[in-house]
C-alpha positions as YAML, in Angstrom:
chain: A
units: angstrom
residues:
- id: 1
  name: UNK
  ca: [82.46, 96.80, 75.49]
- id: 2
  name: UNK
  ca: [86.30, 96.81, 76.99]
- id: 3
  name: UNK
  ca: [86.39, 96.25, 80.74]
- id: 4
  name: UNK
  ca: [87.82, 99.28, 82.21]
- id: 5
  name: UNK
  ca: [91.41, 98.54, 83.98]
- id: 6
  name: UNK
  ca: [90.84, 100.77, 86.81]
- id: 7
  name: UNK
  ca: [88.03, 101.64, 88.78]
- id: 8
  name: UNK
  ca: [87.31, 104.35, 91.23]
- id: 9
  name: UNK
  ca: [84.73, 105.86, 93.29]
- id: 10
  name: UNK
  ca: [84.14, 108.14, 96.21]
- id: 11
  name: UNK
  ca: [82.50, 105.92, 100.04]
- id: 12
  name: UNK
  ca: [80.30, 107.33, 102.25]
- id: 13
  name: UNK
  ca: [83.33, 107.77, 104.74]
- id: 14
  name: UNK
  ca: [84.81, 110.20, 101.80]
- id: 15
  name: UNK
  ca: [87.88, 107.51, 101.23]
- id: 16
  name: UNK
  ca: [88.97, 107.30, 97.54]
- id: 17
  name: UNK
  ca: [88.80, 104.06, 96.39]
- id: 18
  name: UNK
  ca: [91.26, 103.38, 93.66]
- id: 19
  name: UNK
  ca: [91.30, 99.21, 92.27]
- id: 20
  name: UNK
  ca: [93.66, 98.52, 89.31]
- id: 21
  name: UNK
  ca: [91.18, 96.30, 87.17]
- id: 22
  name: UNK
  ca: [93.44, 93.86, 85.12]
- id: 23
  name: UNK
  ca: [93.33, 90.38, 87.10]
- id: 24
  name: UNK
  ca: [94.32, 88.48, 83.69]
- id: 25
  name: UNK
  ca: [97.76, 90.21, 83.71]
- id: 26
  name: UNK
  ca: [98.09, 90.29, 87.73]
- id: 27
  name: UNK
  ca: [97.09, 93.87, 87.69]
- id: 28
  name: UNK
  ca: [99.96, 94.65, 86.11]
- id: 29
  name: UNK
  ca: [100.44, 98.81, 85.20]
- id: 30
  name: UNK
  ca: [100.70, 99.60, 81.50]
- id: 31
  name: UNK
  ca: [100.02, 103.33, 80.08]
- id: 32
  name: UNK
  ca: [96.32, 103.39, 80.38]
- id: 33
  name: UNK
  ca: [96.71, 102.65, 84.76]
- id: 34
  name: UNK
  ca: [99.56, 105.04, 85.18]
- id: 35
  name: UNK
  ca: [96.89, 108.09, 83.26]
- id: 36
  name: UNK
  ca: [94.29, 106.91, 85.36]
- id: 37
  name: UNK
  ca: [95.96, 106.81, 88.80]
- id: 38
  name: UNK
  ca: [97.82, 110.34, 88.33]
- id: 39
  name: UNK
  ca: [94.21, 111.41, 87.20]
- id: 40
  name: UNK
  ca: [92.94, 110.07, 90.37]
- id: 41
  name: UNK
  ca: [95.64, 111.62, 92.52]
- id: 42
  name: UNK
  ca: [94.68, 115.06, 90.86]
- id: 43
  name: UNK
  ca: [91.12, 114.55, 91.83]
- id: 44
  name: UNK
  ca: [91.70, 114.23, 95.35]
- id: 45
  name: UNK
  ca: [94.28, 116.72, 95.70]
- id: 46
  name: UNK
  ca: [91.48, 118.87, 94.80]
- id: 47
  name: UNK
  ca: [88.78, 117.89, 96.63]
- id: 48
  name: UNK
  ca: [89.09, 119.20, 100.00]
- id: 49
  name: UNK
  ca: [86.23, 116.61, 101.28]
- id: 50
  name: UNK
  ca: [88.07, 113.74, 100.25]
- id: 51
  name: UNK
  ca: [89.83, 111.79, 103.83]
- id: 52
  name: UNK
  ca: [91.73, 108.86, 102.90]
- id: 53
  name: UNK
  ca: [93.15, 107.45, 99.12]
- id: 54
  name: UNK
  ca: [92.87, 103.45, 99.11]
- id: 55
  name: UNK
  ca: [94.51, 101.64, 96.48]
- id: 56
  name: UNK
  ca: [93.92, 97.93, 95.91]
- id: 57
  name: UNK
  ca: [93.64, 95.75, 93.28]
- id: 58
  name: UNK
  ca: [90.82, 93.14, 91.84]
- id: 59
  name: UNK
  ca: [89.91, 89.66, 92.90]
- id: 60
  name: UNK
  ca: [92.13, 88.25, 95.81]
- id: 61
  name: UNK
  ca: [95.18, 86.76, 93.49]
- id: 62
  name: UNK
  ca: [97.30, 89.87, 93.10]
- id: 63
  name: UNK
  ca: [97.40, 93.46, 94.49]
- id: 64
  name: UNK
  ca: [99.74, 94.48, 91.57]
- id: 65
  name: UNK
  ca: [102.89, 92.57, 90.01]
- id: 66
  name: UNK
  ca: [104.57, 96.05, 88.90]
- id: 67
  name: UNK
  ca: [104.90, 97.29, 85.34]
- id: 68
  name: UNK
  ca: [103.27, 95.01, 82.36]
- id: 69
  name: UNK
  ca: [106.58, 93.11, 80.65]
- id: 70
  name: UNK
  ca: [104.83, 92.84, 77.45]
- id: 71
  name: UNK
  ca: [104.35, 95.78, 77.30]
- id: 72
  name: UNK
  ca: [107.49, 97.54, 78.66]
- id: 73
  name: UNK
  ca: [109.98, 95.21, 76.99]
- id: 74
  name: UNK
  ca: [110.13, 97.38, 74.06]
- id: 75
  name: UNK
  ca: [112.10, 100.05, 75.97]
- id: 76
  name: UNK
  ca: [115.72, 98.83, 74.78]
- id: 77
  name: UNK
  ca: [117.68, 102.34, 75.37]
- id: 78
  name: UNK
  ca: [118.55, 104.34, 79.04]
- id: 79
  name: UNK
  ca: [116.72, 107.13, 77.16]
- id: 80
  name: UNK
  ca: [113.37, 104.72, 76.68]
- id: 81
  name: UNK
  ca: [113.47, 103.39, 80.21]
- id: 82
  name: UNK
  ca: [113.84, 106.51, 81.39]
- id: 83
  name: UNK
  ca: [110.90, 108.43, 80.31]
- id: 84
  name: UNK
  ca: [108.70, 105.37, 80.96]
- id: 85
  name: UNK
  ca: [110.05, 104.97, 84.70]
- id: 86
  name: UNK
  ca: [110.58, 108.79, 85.44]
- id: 87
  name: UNK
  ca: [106.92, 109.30, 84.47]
- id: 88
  name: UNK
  ca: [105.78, 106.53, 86.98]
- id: 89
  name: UNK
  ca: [108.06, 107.36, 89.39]
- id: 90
  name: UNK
  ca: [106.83, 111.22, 90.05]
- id: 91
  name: UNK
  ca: [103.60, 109.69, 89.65]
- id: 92
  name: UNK
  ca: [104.28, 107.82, 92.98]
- id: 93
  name: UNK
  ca: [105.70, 111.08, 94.69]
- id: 94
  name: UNK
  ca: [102.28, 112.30, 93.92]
- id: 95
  name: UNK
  ca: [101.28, 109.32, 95.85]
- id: 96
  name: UNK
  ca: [103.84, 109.78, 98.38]
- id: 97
  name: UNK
  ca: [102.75, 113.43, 98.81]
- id: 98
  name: UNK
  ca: [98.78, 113.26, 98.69]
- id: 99
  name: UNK
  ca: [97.62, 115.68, 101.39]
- id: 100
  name: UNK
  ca: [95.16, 112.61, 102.76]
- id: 101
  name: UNK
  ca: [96.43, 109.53, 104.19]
- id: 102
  name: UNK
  ca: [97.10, 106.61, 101.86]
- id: 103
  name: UNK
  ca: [96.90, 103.01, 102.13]
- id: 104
  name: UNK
  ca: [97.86, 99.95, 100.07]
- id: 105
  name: UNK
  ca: [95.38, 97.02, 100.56]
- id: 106
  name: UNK
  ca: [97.58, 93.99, 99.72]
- id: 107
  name: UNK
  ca: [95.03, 91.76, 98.59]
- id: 108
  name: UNK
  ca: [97.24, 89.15, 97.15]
- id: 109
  name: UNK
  ca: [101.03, 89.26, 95.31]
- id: 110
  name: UNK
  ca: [102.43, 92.28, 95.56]
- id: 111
  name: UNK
  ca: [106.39, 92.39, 93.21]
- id: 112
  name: UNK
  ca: [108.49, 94.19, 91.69]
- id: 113
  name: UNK
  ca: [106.76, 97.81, 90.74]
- id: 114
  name: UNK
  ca: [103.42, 96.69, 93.29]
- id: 115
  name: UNK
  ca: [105.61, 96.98, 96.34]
- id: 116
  name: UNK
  ca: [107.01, 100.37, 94.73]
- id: 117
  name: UNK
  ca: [102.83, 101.50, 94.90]
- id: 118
  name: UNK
  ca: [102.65, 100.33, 98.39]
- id: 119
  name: UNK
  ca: [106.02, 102.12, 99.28]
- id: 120
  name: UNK
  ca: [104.56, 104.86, 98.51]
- id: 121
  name: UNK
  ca: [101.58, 104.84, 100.88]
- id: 122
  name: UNK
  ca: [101.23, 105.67, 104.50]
- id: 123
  name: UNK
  ca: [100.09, 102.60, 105.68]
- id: 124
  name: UNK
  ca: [100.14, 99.09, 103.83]
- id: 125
  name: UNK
  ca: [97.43, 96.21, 104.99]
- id: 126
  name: UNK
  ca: [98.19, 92.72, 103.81]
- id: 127
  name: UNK
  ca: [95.60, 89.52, 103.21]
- id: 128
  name: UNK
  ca: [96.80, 86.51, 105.17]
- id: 129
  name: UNK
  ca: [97.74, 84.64, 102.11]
- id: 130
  name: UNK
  ca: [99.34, 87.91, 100.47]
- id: 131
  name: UNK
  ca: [103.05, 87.82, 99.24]
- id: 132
  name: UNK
  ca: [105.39, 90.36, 98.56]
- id: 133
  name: UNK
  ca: [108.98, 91.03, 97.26]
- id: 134
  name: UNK
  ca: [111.25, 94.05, 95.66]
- id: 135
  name: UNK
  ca: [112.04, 91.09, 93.01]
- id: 136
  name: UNK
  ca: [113.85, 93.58, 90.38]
- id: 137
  name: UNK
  ca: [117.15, 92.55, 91.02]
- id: 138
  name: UNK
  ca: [116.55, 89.21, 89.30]
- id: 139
  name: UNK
  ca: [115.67, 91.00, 85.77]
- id: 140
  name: UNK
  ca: [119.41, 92.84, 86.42]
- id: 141
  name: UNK
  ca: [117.85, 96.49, 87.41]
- id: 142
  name: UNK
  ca: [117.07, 98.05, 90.50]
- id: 143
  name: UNK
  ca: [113.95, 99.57, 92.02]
- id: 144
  name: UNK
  ca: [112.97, 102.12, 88.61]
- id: 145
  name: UNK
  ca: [110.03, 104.28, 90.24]
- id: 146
  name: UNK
  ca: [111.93, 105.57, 93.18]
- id: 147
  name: UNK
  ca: [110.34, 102.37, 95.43]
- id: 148
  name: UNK
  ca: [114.24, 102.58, 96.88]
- id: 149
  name: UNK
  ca: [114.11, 105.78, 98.09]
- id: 150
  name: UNK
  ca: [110.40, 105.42, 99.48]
- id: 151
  name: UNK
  ca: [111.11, 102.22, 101.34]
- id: 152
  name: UNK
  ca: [113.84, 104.06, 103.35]
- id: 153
  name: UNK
  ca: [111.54, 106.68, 104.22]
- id: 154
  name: UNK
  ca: [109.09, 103.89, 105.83]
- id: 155
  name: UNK
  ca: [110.82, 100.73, 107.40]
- id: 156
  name: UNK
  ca: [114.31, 100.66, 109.59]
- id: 157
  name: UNK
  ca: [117.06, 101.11, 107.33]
- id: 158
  name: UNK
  ca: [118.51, 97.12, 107.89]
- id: 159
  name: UNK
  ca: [114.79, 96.10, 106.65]
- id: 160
  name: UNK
  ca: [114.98, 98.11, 103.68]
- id: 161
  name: UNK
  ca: [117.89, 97.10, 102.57]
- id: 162
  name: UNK
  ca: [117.08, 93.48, 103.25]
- id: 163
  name: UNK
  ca: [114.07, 93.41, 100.96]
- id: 164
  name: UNK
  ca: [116.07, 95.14, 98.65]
- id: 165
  name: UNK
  ca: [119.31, 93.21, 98.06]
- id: 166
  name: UNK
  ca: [117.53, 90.05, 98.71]
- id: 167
  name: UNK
  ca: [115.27, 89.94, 95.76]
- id: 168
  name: UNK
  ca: [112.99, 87.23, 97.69]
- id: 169
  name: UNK
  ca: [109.77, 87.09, 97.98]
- id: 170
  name: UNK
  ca: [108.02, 87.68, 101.88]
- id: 171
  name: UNK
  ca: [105.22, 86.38, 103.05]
- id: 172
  name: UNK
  ca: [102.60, 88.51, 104.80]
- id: 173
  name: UNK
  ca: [103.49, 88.03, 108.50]
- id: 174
  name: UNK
  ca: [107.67, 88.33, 107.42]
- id: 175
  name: UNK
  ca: [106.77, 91.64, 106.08]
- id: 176
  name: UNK
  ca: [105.24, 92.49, 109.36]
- id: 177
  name: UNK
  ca: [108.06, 91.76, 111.06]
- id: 178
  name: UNK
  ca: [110.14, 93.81, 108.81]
- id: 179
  name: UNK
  ca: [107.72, 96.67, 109.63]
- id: 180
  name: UNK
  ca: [106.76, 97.08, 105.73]
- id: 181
  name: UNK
  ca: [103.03, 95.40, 106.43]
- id: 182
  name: UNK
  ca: [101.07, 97.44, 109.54]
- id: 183
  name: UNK
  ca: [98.20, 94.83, 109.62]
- id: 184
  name: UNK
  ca: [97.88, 91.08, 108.16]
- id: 185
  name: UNK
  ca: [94.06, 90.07, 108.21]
- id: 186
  name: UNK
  ca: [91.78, 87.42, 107.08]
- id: 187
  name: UNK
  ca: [89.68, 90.64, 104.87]
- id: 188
  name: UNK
  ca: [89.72, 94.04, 105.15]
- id: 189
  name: UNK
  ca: [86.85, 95.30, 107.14]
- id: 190
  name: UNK
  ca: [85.84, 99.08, 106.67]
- id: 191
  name: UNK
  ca: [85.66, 99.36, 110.19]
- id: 192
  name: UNK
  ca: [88.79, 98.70, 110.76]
- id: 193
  name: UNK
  ca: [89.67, 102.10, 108.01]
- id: 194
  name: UNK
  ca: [87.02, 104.18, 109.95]
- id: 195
  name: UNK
  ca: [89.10, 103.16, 113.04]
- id: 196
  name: UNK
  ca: [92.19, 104.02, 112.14]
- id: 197
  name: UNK
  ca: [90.99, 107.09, 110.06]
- id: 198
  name: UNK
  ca: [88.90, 108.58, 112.59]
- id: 199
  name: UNK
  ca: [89.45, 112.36, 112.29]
- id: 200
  name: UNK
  ca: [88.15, 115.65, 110.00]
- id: 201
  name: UNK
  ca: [89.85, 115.68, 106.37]
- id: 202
  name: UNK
  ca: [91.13, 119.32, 107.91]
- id: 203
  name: UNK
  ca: [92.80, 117.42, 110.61]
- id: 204
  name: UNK
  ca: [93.93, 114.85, 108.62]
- id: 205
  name: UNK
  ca: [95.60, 117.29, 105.67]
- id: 206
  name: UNK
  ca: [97.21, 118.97, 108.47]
- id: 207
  name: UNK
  ca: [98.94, 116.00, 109.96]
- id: 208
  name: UNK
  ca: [99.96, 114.90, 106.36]
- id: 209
  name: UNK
  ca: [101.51, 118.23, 105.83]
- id: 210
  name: UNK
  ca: [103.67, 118.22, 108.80]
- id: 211
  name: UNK
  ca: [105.54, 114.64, 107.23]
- id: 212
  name: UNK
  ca: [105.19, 116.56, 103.55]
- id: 213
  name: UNK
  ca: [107.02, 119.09, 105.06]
- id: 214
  name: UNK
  ca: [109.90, 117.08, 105.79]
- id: 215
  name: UNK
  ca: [110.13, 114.92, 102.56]
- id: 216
  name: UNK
  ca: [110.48, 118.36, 100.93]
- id: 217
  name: UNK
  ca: [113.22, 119.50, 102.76]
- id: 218
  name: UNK
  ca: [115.07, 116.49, 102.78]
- id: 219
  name: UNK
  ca: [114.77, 116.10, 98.63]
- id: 220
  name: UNK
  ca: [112.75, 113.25, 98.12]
- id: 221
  name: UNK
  ca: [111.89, 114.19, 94.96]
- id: 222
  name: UNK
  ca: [115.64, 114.85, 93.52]
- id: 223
  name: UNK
  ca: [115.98, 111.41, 95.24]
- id: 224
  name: UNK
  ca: [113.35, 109.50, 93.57]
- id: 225
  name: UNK
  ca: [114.82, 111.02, 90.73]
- id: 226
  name: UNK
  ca: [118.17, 109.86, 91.14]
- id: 227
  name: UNK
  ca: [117.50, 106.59, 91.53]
- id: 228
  name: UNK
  ca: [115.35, 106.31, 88.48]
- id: 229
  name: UNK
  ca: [118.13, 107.29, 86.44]
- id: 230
  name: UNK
  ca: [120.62, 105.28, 87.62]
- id: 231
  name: UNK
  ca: [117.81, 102.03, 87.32]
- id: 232
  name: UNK
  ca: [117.45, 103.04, 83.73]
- id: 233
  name: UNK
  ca: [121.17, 103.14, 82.99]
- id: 234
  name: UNK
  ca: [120.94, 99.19, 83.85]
- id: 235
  name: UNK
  ca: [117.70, 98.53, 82.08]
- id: 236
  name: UNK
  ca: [119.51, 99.12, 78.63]
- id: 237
  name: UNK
  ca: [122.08, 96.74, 79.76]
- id: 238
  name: UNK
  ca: [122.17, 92.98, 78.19]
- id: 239
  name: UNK
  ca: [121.22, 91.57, 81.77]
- id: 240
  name: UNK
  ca: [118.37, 92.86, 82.02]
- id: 241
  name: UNK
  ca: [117.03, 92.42, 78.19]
- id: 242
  name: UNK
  ca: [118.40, 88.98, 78.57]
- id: 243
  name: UNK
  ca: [116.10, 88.29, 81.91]
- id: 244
  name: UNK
  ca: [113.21, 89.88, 80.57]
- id: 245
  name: UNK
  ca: [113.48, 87.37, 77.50]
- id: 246
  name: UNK
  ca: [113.77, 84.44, 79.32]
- id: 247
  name: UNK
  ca: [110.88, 85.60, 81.44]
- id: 248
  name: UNK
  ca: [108.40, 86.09, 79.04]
- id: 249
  name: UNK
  ca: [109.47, 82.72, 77.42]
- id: 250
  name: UNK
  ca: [108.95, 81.15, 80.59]
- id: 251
  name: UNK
  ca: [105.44, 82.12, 80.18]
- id: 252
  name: UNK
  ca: [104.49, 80.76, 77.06]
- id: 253
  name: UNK
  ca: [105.26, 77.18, 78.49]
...
């Protein structure tokens, strides 16, 4: 029987527990994880009992190290990339927009597309031992699921931009002090959720809608959108193919 890549399921605190299920490839997303979590999103959008989305990923070595290279690396054209990444990328406005709050439990390495999923939530939660980076800039592209535009939404503009034109790789408590991280702990506790997500799913829809609200009317979307196409105009470019390449070689050794 084939392990299933994600898996989901429903607490007694209503919280929607969604963990991406592929610890051999670092919980990487391919096809099948991108169906599953805008399935997921779809299910709680129309569930009116539902209080919280948590996303998280299995064991305690990554939390999700972005889209799956050997899988992705045969998108060569902007038109390839684009489809691929603009499909993700609305996929994480969906995120962005849930009516519940959302949080990213960072239970290990978090790069690349992972901190573009965390972006994307309301609150992010990092392990003690968890490390993170917007890494894309060393494959020659920039943020491709609209993890730019999100970031700016969340942290102080000098932050974002820091994480983003650095490329490096943070450790927990540096990505607290960039304000990207809320909480670094030893384990997540799910008192500590029931604590911080204390209220009715009513109340809680209605706070989310006032902050929907404003994403709307400032075009996050078109945004998102904007940025996506302008990543895959550099993914068809020889510096990223060629960093890809030498990436995937890398792991063969």
């Amino acid at each position: 029987m084939t392990e299933l890549k994600v898996n989901t399921h429903i607490d007694d605190d209503q919280y929607y527990w969604f963990t991406i299920n592929r610890p051999d490839k670092r919980n990487a997303i391919d096809y099948d994880v991108m169906n599953e979590l805008k399935s997921s999103l779809k299910q709680v959008r129309e569930n009116p009992a539902i209080r919280a989305f948590i996303i998280t990923g299995s064991g305690n070595q990554s939390f999700c190290s972005g889209g799956d290279l050997s899988v992705f690396h045969a998108l060569h054209t902007k038109e390839e990339a684009y489809s691929m990444l603009s499909k993700m990328g609305m996929i994480l406005y969906d995120l962005t927009t849930l009516p519940v709050p959302t949080v990213a439990l960072i239970n290990g390495t978090a790069i690349g597309g992972g901190c573009e999923i965390a972006s994307a939530c309301d609150q992010r939660w990092a392990l003690t031992h968890a490390k993170l980076g917007f890494v894309q800039g060393r494959l020659g592209i920039t943020t491709g699921w609209g993890g730019a535009s999100m970031l700016m939404e969340k942290i102080p503009h000098a932050s974002a931009m820091k994480m983003l034109t650095s490329a490096k790789t943070y450790t927990a408590s540096e990505a607290l002090e960039l304000g990207f991280i809320q909480k670094v702990v030893p384990f997540f506790e799910p008192q500590s959720l029931q604590e911080e997500i204390a209220v009715s799913s009513a109340v809680l829809r209605s706070y989310k809608k006032s902050v929907i609200s404003r994403w709307e009317q400032t075009a996050l979307k078109e945004r998102m959108l904007a940025e996506i196409e302008q990543c895959s105009v550099l993914w068809e470019q020889d510096e990223h193919h060629d960093a890809v390449k030498a990436f995937l070689e890398s792991k063969k050794k």
